[in-house]
DSSP file (Angstrom, degrees, kcal/mol; ACC not computed):
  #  RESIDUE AA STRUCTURE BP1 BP2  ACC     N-H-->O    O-->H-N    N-H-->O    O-->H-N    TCO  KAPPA ALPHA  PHI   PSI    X-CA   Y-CA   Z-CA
    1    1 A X              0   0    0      0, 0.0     2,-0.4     0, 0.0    86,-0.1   0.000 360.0 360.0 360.0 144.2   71.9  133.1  144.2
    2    2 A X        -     0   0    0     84,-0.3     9,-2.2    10,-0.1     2,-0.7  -0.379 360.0-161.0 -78.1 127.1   74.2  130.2  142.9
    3    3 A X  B     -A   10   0A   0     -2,-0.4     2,-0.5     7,-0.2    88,-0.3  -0.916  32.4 -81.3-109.4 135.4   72.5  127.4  140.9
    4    4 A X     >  -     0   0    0     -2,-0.7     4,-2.0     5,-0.6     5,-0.3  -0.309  23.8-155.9  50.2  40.6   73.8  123.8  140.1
    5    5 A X  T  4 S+     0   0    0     -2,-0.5    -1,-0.1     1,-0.2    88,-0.1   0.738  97.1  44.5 -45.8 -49.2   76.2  123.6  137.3
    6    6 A X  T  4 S+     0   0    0      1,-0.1    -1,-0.2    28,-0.1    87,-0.0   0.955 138.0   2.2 -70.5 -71.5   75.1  119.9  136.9
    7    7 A X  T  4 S-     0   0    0     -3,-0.2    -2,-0.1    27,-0.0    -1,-0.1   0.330  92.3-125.0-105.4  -9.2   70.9  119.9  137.1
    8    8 A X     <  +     0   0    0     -4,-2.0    -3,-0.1     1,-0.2     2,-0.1   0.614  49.7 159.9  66.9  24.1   70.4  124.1  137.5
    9    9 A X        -     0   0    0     -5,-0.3    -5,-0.6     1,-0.1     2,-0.6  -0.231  40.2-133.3 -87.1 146.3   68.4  123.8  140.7
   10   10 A X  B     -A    3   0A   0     -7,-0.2    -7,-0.2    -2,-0.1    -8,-0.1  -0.929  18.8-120.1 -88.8 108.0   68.8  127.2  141.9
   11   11 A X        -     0   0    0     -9,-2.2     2,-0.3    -2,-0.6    -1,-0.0   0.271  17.3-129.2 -56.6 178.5   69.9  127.6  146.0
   12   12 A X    >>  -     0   0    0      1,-0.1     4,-3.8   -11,-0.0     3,-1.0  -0.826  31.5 -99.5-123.3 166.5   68.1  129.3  148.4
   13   13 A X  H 3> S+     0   0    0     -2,-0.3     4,-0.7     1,-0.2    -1,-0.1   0.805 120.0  51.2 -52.5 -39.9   69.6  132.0  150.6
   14   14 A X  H 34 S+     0   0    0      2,-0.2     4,-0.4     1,-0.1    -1,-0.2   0.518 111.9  48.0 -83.5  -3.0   70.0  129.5  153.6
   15   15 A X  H <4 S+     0   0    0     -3,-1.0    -2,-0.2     2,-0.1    -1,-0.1   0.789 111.2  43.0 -69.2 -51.7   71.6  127.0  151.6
   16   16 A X  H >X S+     0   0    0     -4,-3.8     4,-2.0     1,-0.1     3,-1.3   0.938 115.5  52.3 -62.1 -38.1   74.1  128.9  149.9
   17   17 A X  H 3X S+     0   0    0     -4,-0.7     4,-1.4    -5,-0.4    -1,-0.1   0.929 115.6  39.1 -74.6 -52.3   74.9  130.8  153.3
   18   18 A X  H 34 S+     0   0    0     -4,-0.4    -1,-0.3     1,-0.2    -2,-0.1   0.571 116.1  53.7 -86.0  17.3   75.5  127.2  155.7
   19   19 A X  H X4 S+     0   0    0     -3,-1.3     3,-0.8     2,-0.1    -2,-0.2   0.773 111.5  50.6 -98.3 -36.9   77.4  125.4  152.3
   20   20 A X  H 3< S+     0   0    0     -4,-2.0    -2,-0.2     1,-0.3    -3,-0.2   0.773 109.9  49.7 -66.1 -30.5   79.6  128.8  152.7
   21   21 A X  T 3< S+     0   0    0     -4,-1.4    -1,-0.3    -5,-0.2     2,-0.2  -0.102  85.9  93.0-100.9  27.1   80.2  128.3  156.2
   22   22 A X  S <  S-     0   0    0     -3,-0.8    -3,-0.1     2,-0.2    -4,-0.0  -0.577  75.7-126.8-111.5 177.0   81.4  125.0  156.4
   23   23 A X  S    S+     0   0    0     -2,-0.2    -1,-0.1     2,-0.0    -4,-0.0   0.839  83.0 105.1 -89.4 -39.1   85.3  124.0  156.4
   24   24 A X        -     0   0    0      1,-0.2    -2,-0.2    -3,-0.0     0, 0.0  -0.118  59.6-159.4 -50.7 152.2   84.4  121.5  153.5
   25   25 A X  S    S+     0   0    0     12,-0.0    13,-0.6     2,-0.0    -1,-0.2   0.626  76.2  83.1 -83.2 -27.2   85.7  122.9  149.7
   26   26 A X  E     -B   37   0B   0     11,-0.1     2,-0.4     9,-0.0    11,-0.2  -0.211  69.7-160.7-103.3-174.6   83.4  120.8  148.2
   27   27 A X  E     -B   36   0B   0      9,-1.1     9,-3.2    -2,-0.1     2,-0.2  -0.770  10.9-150.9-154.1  77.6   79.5  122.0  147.9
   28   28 A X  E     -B   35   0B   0     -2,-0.4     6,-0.2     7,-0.2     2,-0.2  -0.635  32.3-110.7 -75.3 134.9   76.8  119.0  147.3
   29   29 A X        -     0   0    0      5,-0.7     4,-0.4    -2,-0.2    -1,-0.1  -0.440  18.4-133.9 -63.4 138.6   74.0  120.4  145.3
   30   30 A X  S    S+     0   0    0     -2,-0.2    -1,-0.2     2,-0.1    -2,-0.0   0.505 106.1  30.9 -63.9 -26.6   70.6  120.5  148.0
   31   31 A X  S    S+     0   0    0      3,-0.1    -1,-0.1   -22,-0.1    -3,-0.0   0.914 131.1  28.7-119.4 -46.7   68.4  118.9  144.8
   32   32 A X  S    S-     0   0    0      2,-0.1    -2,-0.1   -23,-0.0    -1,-0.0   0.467  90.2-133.7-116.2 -16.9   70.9  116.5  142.5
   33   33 A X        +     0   0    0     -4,-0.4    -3,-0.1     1,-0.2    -1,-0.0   0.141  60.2 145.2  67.4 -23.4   73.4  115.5  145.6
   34   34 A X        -     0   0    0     -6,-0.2    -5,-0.7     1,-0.1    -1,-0.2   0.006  55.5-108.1 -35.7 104.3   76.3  116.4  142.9
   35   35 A X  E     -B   28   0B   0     -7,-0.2    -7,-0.2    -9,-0.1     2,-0.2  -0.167  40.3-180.0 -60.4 136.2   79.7  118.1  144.1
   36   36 A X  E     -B   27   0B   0     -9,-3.2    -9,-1.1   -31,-0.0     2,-0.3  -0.507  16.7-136.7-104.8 179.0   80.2  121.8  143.2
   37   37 A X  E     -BC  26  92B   0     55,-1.9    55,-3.4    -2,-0.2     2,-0.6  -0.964  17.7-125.4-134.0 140.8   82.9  124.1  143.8
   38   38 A X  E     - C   0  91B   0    -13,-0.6     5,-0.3    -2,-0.3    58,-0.2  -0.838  44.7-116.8-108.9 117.7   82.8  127.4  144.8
   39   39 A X     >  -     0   0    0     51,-2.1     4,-2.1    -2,-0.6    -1,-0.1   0.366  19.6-117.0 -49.8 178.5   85.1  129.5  141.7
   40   40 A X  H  > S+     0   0    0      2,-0.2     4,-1.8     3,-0.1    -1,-0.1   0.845 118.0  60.1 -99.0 -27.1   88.2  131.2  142.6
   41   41 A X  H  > S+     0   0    0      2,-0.2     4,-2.0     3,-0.2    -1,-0.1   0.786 106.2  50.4  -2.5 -73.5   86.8  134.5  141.6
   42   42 A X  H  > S+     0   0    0      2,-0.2     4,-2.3    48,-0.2     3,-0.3   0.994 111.8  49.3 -60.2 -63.1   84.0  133.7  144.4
   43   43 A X  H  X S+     0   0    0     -4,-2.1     4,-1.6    -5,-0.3    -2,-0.2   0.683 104.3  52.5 -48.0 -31.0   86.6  132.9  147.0
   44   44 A X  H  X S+     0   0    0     -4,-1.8     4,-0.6     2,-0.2    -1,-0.2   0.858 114.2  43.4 -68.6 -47.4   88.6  135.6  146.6
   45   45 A X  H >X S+     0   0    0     -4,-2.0     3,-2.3    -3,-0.3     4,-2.2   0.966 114.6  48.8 -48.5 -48.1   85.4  138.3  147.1
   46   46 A X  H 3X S+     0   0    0     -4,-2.3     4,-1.0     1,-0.3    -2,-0.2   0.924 111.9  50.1 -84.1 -20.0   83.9  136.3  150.0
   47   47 A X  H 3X S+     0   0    0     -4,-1.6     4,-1.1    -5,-0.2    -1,-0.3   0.782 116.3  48.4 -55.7 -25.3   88.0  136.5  151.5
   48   48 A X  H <X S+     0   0    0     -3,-2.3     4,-0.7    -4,-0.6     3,-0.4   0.858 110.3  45.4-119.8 -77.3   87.6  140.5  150.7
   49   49 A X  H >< S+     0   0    0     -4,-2.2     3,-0.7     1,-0.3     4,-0.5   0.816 102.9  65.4 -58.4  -8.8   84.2  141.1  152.3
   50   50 A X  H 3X S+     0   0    0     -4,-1.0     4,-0.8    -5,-0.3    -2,-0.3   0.861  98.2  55.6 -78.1 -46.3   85.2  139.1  155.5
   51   51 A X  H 3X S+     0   0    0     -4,-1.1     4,-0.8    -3,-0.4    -1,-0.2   0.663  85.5  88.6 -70.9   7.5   87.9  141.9  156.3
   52   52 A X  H XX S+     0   0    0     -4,-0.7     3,-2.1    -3,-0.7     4,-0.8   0.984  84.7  48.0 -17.6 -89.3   85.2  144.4  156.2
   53   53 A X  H 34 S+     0   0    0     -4,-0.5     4,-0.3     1,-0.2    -1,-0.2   0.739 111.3  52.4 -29.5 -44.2   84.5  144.1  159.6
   54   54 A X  H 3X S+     0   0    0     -4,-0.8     4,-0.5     1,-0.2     3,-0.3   0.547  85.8  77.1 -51.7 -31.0   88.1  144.3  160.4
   55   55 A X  H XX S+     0   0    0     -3,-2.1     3,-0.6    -4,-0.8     4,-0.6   0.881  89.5  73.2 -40.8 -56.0   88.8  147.6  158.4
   56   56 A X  H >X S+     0   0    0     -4,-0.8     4,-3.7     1,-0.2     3,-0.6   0.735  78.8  68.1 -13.8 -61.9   87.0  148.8  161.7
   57   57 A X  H 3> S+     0   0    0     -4,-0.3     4,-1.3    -3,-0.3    -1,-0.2   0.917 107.1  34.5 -54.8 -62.6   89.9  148.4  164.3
   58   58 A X  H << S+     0   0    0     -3,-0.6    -1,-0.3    -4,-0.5    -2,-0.2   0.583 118.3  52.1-118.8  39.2   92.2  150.9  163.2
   59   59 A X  H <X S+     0   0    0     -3,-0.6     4,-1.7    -4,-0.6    -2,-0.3   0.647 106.8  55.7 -71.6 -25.9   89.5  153.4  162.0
   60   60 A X  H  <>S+     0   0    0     -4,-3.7     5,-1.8     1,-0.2    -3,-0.2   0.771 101.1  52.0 -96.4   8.1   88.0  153.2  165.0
   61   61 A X  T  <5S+     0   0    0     -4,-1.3    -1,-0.2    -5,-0.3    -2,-0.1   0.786 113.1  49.9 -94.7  -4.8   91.0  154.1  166.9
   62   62 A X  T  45S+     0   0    0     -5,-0.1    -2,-0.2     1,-0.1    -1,-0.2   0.802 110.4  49.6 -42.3 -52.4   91.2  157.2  164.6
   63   63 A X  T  <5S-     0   0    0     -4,-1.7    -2,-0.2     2,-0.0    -3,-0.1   0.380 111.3-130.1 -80.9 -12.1   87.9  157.9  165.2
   64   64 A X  T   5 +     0   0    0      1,-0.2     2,-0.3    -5,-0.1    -3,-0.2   0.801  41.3 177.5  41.5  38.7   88.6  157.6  168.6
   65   65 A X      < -     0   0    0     -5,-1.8     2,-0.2    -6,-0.1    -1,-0.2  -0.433  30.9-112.1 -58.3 124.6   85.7  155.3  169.1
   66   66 A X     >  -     0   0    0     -2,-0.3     4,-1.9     1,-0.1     5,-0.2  -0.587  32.1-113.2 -64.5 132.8   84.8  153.7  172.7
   67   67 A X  H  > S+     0   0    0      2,-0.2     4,-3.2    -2,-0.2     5,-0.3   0.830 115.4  57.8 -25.5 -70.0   85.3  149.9  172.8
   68   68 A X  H >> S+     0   0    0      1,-0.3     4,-1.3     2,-0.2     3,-0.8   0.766 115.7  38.1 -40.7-101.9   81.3  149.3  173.2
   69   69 A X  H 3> S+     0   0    0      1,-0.3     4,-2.6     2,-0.2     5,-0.3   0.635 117.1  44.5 -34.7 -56.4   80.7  151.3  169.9
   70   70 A X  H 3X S+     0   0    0     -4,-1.9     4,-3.7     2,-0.2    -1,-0.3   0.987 122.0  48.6 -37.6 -67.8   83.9  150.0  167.6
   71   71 A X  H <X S+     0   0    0     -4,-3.2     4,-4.3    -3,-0.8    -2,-0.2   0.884 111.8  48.6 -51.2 -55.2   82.6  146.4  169.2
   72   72 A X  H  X S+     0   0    0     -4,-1.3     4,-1.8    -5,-0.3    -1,-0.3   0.912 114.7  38.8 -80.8 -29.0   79.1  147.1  168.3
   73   73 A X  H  < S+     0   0    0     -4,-2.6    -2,-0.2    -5,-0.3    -1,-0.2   0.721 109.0  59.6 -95.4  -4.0   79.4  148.2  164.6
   74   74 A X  H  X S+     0   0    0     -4,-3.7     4,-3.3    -5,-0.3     3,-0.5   0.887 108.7  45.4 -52.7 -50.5   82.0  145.6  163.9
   75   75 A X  H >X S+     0   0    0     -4,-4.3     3,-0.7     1,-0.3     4,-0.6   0.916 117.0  49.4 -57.3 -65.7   78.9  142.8  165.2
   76   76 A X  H 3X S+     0   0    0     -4,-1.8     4,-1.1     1,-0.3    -1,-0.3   0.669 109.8  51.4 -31.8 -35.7   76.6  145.1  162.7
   77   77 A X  H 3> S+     0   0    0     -3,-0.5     4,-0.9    -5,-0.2    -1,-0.3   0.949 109.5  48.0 -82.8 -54.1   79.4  144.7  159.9
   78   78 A X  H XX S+     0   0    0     -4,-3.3     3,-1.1    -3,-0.7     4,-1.0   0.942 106.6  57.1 -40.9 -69.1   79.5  141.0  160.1
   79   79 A X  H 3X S+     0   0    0     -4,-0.6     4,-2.7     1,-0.3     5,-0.4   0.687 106.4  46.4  -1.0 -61.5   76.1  140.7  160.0
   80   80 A X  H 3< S+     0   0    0     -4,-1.1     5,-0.4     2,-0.2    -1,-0.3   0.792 113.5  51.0 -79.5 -17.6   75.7  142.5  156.7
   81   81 A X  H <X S+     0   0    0     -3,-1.1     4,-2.9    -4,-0.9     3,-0.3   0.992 110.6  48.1 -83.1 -52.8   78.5  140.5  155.4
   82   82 A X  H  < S+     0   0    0     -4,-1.0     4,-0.3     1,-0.2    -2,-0.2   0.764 110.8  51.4  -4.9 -58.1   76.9  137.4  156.5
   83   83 A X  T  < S+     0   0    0     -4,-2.7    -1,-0.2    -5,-0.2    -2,-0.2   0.451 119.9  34.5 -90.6  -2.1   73.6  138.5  155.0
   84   84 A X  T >4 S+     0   0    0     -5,-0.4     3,-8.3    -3,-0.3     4,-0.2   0.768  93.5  79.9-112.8 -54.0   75.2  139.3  151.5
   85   85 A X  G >X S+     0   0    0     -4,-2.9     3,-0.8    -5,-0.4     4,-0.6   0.758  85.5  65.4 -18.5 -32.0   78.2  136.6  150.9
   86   86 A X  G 34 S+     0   0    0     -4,-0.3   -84,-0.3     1,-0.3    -1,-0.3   0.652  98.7  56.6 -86.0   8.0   75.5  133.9  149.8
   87   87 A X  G <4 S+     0   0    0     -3,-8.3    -1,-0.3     1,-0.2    -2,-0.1   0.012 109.6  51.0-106.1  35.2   74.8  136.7  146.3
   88   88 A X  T <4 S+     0   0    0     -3,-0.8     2,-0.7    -4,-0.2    -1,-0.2   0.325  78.0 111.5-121.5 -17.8   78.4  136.2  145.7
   89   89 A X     <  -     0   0    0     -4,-0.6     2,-0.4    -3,-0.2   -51,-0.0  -0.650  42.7-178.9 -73.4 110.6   78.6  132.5  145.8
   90   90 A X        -     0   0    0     -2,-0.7   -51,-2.1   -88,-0.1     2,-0.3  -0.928  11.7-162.8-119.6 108.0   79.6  131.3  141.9
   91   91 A X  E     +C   38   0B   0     -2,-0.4     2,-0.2   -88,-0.3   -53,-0.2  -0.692  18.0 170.6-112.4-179.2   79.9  127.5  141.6
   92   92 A X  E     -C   37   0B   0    -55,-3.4   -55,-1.9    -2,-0.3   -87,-0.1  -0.843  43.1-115.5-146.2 168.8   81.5  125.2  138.8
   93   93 A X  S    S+     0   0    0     -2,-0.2     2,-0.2   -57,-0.2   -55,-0.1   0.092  93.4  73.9-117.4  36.1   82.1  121.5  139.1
   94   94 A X  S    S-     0   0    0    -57,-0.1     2,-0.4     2,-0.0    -2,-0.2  -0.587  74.7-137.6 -67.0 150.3   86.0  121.8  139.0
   95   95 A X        -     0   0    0     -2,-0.2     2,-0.2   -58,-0.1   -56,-0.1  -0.930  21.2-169.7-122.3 166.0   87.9  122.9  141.7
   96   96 A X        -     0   0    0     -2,-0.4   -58,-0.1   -58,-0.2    -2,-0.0  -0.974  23.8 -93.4-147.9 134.2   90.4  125.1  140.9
   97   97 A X        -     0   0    0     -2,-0.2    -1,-0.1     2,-0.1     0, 0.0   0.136  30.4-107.6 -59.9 171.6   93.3  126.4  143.1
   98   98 A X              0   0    0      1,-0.3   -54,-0.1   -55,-0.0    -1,-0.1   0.977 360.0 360.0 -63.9 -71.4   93.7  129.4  145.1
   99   99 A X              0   0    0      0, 0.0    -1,-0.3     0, 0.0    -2,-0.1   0.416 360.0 360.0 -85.6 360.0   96.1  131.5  143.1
């Protein structure tokens, strides 16, 4: 779980998870109000485990998978990406650019 550059408060799972899922770049600490940043390091994994789910599409037409099934272990594959992303979340209180 990501903690606080500024005060070290450590996040909780549902914190990190809706701070990840916003549009905003910037990350106010839950305890200190302080903006973080989520590293470039971090973005680039959480970019990498969202195409997970996507990997899917043209295994499962390999696989020759029925829609309903492809459909239903894609939802299963978000999920788990969902439920993992926030143990990947690394802040600083710089931002730093993409590339």
């Amino acid at each position: 779980m990501p903690k606080c550059t500024y005060c070290q408060h450590k996040w909780s799972w549902r914190e990190a998870l809706t701070k990840q899922l916003t549009i905003h770049r910037t990350m106010n600490c839950p305890h200190c109000q302080k903006k973080q940043y989520q590293t470039r390091s971090s973005r680039q994994k959480a970019g990498l485990l969202n195409m997970i789910p996507l990997v899917l599409l043209p295994v499962s037409t390999i696989l020759d998978l029925s829609i309903p099934v492809a459909l239903s272990i894609m939802l299963l594959l978000f999920i788990a990406v969902l439920m993992v992303m926030p143990f990947f979340l690394v802040l600083k209180d710089e931002d730093d650019p993409l590339w």
